[in-house]
Each structure stands twice: as structure tokens, then as C-alpha cells.
C-alpha positions in Angstrom: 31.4 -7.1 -8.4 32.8 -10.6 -8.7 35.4 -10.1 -5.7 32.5 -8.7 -3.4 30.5 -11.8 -4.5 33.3 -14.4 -4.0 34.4 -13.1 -0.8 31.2 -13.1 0.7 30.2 -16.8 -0.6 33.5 -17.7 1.0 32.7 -16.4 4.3 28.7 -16.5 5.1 27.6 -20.2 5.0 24.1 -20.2 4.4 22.1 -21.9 1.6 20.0 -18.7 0.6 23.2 -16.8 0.5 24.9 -19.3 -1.0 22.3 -19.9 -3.8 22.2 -16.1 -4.9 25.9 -16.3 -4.8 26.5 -18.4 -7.1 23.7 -16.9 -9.5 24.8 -13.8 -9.4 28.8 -15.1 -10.6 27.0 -17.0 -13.2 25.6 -13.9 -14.6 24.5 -10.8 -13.9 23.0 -8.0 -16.0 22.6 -4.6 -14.9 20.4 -4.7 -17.6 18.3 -7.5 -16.6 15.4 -6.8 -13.7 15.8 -10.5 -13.2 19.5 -11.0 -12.2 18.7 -7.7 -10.3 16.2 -9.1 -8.2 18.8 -11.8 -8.0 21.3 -8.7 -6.1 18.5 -7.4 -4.1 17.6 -11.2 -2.9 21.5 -11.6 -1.6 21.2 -8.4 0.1 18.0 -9.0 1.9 19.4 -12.5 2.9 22.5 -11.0 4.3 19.9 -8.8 6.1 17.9 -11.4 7.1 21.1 -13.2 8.5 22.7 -10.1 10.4 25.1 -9.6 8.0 24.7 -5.6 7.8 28.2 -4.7 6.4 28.0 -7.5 3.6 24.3 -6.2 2.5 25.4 -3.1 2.4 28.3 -3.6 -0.1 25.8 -6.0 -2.2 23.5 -2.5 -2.2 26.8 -0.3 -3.3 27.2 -3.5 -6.0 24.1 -1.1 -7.9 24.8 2.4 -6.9 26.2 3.5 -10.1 23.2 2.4 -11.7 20.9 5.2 -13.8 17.4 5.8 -13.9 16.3 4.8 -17.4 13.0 5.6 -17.4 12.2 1.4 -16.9 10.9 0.8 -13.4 10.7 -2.5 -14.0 14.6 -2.2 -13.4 14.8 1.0 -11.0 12.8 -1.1 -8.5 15.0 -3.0 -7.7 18.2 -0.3 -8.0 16.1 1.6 -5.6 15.2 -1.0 -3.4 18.6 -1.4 -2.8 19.1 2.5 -1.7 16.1 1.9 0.6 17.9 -1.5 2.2 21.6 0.4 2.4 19.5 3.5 4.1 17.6 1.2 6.7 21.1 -0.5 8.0 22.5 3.0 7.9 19.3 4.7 10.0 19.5 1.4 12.2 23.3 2.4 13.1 22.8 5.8 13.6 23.8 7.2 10.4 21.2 9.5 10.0 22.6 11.7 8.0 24.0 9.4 5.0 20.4 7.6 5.5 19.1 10.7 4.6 20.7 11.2 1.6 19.8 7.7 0.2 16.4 8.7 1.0 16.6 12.2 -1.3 17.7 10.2 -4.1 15.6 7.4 -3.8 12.0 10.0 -3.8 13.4 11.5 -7.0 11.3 8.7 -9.1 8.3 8.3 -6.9 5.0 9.9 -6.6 3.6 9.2 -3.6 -0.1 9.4 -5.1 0.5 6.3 -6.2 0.9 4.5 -2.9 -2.4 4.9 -2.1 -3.0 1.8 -4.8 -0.6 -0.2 -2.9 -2.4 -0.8 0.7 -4.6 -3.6 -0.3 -2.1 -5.1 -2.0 0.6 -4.8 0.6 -1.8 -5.8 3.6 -4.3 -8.2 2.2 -2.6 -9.8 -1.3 1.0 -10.6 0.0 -0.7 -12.4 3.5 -2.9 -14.6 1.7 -0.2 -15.4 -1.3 2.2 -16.3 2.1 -0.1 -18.5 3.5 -1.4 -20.1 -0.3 3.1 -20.6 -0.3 3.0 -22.1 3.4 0.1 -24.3 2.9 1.6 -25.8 -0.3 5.2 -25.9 1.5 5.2 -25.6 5.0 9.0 -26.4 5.0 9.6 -23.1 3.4 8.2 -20.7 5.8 6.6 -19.1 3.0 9.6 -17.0 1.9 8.9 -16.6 -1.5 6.3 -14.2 -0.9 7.6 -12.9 2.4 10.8 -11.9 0.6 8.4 -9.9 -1.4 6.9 -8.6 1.0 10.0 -7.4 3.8 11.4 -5.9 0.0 8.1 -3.6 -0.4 8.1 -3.0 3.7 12.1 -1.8 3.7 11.4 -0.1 0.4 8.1 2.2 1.7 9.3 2.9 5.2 12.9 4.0 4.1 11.3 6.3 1.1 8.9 7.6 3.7 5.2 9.7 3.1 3.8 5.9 2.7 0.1 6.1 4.3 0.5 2.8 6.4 2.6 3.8 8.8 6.0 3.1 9.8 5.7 1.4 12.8 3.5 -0.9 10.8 6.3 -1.7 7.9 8.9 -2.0 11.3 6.5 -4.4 13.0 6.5 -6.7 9.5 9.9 -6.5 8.8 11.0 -7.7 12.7 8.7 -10.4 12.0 9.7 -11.4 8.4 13.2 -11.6 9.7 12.2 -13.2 13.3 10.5 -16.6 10.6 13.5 -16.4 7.6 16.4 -16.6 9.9 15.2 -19.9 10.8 15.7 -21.0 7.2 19.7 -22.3 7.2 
């Protein structure tokens, strides 16, 4: 993990992806849904930025990783399947998407997403504009990391009742604002 870590802090020069960088070195625990989030944060930078091959290795940083029974930590291990399968579906790699995909609906009931559209449409826009109000510098990525996280993570799992072309038109525009941020 560290030599993945160093050699992208060495090589993509931005503040975001330096930040998690340098986090995740200090410590990480595969244990910990915190420093997790920390992993899954680099990798959606690194998305957010272009940097497709780099995320990608940040996702394969958790692929070894075991369902436990604690979502709180398979979240964000599956998250990272879901981020790895979108960059491969985006280069064609339909087939090794698909495969990320079958393991990542082994833990999900779709029943449940139902209790998420409110919360995905409504909550996370008016907790990004609360975020851009009190910081307009910030573009509101707090929230909008969030909120491209949940988008990658329902349209790569698929069976989500917003649609897909929803989740694509939020994650264009999530990156289209973040990318601004150096």
C-alpha cells in the first residue's frame, strides 16, 4: 500500500490528492471505516482529476478486504468495487466491470434503495448548498463528494430505482465543479 501511495503523491500535484496522501501514510486501518473513507476519498479525487489508472490501483489498495458483517466498513470496501467497475465500464471493459458488479450485489438488497431517493435527491442538494452558502470557496465538496460516492456506488451496482442516466448526469456534473478545486 505505502509504495502505491508514495508514488502517486510523487506524481499527481494536487492539494486534495495530496491531503489524502499523506493521511493515508500516516495511518491507515483496514479496520477503521474512517481511514477507509480516507482510501475511497483519494480514489474519487484521482477520478475527479482524470487520473483513471491511479484510482484504480487506490480501489485494488481494498480488494482483499472481507465482508465482516459491519457495513459501516463494507461501504466503503464496496464503494471502491463500484469506482474500479465504472473506470473499467467507461474503457470498455465490460466484462471485468461485470464481475466487480457480481461481487459487489452479494451484500445488497435492493428493497432497501427504495429508502434512499429522498435522501439522495433532496438531503445531499440542500446539505451542498447549506456547505456552499457557509463556504462558497469550497464548491461545496464536502457533501458533493458524498454525493458522486453514493451516485458511482448505485449506478455501478445497478437495479437502483432512479435511473442511471440520472446518477451519470450528477456524477458529469460533480466532476465538471471539483476539478476546478486545485
Amino acid at each position: 500500500m505505502q509504495k502505491t501511495i508514495e508514488k502517486i503523491m510523487n506524481t499527481v500535484d494536487r492539494k486534495k490528492v495530496q491531503s489524502c496522501c499523506k493521511k493515508a501514510l500516516k495511518k491507515c486501518s483496514f479496520k477503521s471505516a474512517n481511514d477507509l473513507a480516507n482510501i475511497t476519498d483519494l480514489a474519487t479525487w484521482l477520478y475527479i482529476y482524470g487520473y483513471y489508472e491511479e484510482a484504480a490501483s487506490v480501489c485494488d489498495l481494498l480488494s482483499e478486504v472481507e465482508f465482516n458483517g459491519n457495513y459501516n466498513i463494507w461501504w466503503q470496501i464496496e464503494y471502491s468495487y463500484c469506482l474500479k467497475s465504472r473506470i473499467l465500464r467507461e474503457q470498455c471493459k465490460d466484462e471485468e466491470s461485470k464481475m466487480l458488479s457480481e461481487i459487489i450485489n452479494r451484500h445488497r438488497d435492493p428493497k432497501l434503495y427504495g429508502n434512499l431517493i429522498n435522501w439522495y435527491r433532496v438531503t445531499l442538494n440542500k446539505n451542498i448548498s447549506s456547505e456552499e452558502k457557509d463556504s462558497p470557496k469550497n464548491f461545496g465538496y464536502v457533501w458533493r463528494i458524498i454525493k458522486i460516492k453514493h451516485a458511482i456506488s448505485n449506478r455501478e451496482a445497478g437495479g437502483h430505482p432512479i435511473p442511471d442516466e440520472e446518477f451519470d448526469q450528477d456524477i458529469k456534473e460533480i466532476v465538471d465543479i471539483l476539478k476546478q478545486l486545485k
